[in-house]
C-alpha positions as CSV (number, residue, x, y, z in Angstrom):
1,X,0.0,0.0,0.0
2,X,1.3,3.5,-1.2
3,X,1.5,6.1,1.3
4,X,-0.2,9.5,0.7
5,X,2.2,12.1,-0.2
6,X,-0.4,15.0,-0.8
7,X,0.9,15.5,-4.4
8,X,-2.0,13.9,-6.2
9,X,-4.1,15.8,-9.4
10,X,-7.1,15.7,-6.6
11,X,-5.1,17.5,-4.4
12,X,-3.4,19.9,-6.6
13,X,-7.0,21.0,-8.1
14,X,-7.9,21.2,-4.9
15,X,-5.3,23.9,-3.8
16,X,-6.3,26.1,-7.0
17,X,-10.0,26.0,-5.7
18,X,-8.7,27.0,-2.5
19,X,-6.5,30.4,-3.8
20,X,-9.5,31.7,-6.1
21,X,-12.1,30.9,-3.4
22,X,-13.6,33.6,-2.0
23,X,-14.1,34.3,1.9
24,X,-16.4,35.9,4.1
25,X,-15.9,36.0,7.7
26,X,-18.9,36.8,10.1
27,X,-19.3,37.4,14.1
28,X,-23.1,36.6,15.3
29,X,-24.0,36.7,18.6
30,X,-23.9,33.5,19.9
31,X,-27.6,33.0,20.3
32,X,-28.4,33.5,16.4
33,X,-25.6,31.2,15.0
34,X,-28.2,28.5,14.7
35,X,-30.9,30.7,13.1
36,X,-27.9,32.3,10.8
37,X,-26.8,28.5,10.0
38,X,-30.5,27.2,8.8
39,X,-31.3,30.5,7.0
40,X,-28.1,29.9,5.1
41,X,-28.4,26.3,4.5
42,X,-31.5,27.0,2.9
43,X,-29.3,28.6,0.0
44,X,-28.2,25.3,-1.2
45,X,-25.6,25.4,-3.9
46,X,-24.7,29.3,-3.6
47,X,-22.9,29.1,-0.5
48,X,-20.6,26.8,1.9
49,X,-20.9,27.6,6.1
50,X,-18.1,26.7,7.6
51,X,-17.9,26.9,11.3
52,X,-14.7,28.7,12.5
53,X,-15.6,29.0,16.1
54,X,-19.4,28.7,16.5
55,X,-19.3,29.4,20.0
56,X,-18.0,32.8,19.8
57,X,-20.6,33.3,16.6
58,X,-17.6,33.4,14.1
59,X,-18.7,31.8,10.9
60,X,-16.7,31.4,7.1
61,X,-19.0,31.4,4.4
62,X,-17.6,30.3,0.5
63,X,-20.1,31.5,-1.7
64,X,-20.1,30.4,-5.2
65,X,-17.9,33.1,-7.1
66,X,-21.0,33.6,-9.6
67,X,-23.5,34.7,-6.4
68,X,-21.0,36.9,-4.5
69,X,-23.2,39.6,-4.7
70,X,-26.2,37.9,-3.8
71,X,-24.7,36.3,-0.8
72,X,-23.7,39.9,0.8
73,X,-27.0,41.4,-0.4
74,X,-28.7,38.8,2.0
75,X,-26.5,39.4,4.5
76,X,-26.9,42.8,4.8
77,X,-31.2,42.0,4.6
78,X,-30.9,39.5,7.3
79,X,-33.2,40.4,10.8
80,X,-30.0,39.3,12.8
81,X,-26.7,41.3,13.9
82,X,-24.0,40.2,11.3
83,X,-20.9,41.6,11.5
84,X,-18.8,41.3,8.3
85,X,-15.5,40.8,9.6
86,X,-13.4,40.3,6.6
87,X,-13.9,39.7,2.4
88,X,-11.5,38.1,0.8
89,X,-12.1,38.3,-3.1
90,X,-10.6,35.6,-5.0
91,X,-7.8,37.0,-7.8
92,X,-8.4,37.3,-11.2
93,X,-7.5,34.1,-13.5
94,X,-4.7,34.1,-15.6
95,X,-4.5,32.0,-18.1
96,X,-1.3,31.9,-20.2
């Protein structure tokens, strides 16, 4: 059995994904993470939650690159306190 160096096609595509991904980070108070997580889960396919540190309401969300926009505009809409801590914004693909 071959050992898993981390140097496989799956893994290198994965890397790319990871560099033109785009980030937002998110502080909630602690009492509407769960409301924030369902309401977002509802927005299947447009955006990935991923729990940084739920307990202190910090929250990543990946939106898909096309729906950007649409993903902010709903935060900014939502009836809860969101905090938009950070926006990462993937770079522009070069192709050569």
């Amino acid at each position: 059995m071959r050992r898993y160096k981390g140097n496989s096609s799956l893994a290198n595509a994965a890397e790319r994904t990871e560099e033109q991904s785009l980030d937002i980070k998110v502080r909630l108070q602690v009492k509407d993470v769960n409301l924030f997580t369902r309401i977002m889960e509802g927005y299947e396919h447009v955006v990935t939650l991923i729990p940084i540190d739920p307990q202190n309401g910090l929250i990543r969300l990946r939106p898909s690159p096309q729906l950007a926009g649409d993903v902010l505009a709903v935060l900014y809409r939502l009836p809860l306190s969101v905090d938009i801590l950070s926006v990462k914004v993937a770079p522009p693909e070069t192709s050569f």
